[in-house]
C-alpha positions as CSV (number, residue, x, y, z in Angstrom):
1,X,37.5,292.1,130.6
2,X,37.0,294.9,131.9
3,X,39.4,297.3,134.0
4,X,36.8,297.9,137.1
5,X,36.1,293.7,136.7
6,X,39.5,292.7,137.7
7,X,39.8,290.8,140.9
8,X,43.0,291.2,143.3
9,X,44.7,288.1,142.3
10,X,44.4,289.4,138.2
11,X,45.5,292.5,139.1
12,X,48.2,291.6,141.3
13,X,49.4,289.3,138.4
14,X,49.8,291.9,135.9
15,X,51.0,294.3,137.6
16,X,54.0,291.7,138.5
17,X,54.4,291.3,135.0
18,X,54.2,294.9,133.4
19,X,56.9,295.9,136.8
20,X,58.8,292.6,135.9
21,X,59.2,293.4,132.3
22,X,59.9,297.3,132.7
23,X,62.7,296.4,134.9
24,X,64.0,293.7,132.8
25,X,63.8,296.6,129.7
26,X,65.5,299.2,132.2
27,X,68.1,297.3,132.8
28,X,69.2,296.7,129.3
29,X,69.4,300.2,128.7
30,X,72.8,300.7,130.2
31,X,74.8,298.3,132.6
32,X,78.1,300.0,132.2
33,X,79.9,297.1,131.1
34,X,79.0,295.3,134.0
35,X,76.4,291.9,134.7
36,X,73.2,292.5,136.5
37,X,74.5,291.9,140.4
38,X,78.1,293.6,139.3
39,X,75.4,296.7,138.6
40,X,73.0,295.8,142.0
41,X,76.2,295.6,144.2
42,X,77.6,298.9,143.4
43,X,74.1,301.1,143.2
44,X,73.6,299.8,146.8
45,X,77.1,300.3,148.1
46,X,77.0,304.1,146.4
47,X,73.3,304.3,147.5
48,X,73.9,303.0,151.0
49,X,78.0,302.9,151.7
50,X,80.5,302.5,152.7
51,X,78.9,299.8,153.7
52,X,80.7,296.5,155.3
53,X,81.0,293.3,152.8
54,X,78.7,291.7,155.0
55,X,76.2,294.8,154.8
56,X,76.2,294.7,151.1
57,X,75.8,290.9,151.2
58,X,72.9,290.9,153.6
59,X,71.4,293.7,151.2
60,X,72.2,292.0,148.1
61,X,70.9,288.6,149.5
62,X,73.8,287.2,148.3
63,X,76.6,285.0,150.5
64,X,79.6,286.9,151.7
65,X,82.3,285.1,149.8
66,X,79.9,285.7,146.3
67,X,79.7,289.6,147.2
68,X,83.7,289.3,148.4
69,X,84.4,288.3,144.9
70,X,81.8,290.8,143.2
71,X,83.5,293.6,145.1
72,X,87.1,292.6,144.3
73,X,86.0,293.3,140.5
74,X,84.6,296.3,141.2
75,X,87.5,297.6,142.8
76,X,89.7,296.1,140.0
77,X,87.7,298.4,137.5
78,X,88.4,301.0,139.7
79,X,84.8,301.5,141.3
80,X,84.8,300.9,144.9
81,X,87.7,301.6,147.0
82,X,87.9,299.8,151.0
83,X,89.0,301.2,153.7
84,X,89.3,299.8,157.0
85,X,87.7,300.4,160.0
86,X,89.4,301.6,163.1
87,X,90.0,299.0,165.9
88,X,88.5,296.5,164.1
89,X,91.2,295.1,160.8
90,X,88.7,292.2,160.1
91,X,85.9,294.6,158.5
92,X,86.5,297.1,155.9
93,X,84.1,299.6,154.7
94,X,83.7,299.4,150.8
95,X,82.6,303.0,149.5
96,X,82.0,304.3,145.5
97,X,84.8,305.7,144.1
98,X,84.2,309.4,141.8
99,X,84.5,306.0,138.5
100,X,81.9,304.2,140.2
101,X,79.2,307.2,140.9
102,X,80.4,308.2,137.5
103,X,79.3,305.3,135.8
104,X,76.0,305.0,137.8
105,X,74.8,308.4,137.2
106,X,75.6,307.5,133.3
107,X,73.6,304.3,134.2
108,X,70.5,306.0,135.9
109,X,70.7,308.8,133.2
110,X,70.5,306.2,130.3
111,X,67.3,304.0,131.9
112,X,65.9,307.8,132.6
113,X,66.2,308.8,128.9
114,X,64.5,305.8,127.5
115,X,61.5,306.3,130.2
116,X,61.2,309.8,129.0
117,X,61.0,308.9,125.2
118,X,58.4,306.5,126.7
119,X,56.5,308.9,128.5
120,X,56.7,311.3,125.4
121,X,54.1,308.8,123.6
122,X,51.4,308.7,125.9
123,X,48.6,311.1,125.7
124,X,47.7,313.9,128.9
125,X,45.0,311.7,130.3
126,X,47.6,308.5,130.3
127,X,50.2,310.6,131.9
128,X,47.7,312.1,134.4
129,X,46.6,308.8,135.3
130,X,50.1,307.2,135.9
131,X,50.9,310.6,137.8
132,X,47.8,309.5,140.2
133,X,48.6,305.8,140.3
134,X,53.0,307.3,141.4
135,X,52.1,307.4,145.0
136,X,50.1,303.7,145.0
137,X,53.0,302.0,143.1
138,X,55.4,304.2,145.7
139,X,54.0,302.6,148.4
140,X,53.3,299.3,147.0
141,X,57.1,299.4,146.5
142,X,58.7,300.9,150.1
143,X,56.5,299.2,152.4
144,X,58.2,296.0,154.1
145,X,56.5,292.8,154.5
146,X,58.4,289.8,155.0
147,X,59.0,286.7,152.7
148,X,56.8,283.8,153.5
């Protein structure tokens, strides 16, 4: 079948797929030692933070006593550090510690290396057309629509 034949709901299905599986392949380049939502938790708390539990649980979509427990570990290891907030000794704020932003700029400069050999194997009119497609996919990817 043809590229130009493909309808919206064939398209749509492979590109679920092809992003699906370069994710999963990204993120078994380099987790740091740490399980997939260990690794989500702390890129959105150093992304994001400091960031209240419940922030990074609502983020996450994962239940406060889950992220409670995911956070204790990374503070165990030394990669988030809490704090708490003024007036308020019921909420602390959980920020990346120089470990943690350590160990995620190792992780985003490992899944970064393997794209670039990648990239390295495609021919100028492949990379020009993935350079054209970068602001679709951008897009595709930022803009909000909510679950149904």
């Amino acid at each position: 079948m043809s590229q130009k034949t493909l309808t919206t709901n064939e398209l749509s299905v492979r590109l679920r797929q092809t992003v699906a599986r370069l994710q999963r392949i990204l993120r078994q380049q380099a987790m740091g030692g740490l399980n997939l939502t260990q690794i989500s938790c702390l890129a959105t708390i150093g992304r994001e933070g400091p960031l209240p539990l419940g922030e990074v649980a609502s983020r996450e979509n994962l239940s406060a006593p889950f992220v409670t427990k995911i956070v204790t570990k990374l503070e165990d290891l030394g990669l988030v550090e809490r704090a708490a907030v003024p007036g308020d000794r019921r909420v602390s704020l959980v920020s990346t510690t120089s470990t943690g932003k350590a160990l995620l700029e190792e992780v985003r400069t490992r899944r970064t290396a393997y794209l670039n050999r990648r990239l390295s194997r495609l021919d100028s009119r492949e990379i020009e057309a993935l350079i054209a497609a970068l602001p679709i996919l951008e897009r595709l990817a930022t803009e909000d629509e909510p679950l149904r």
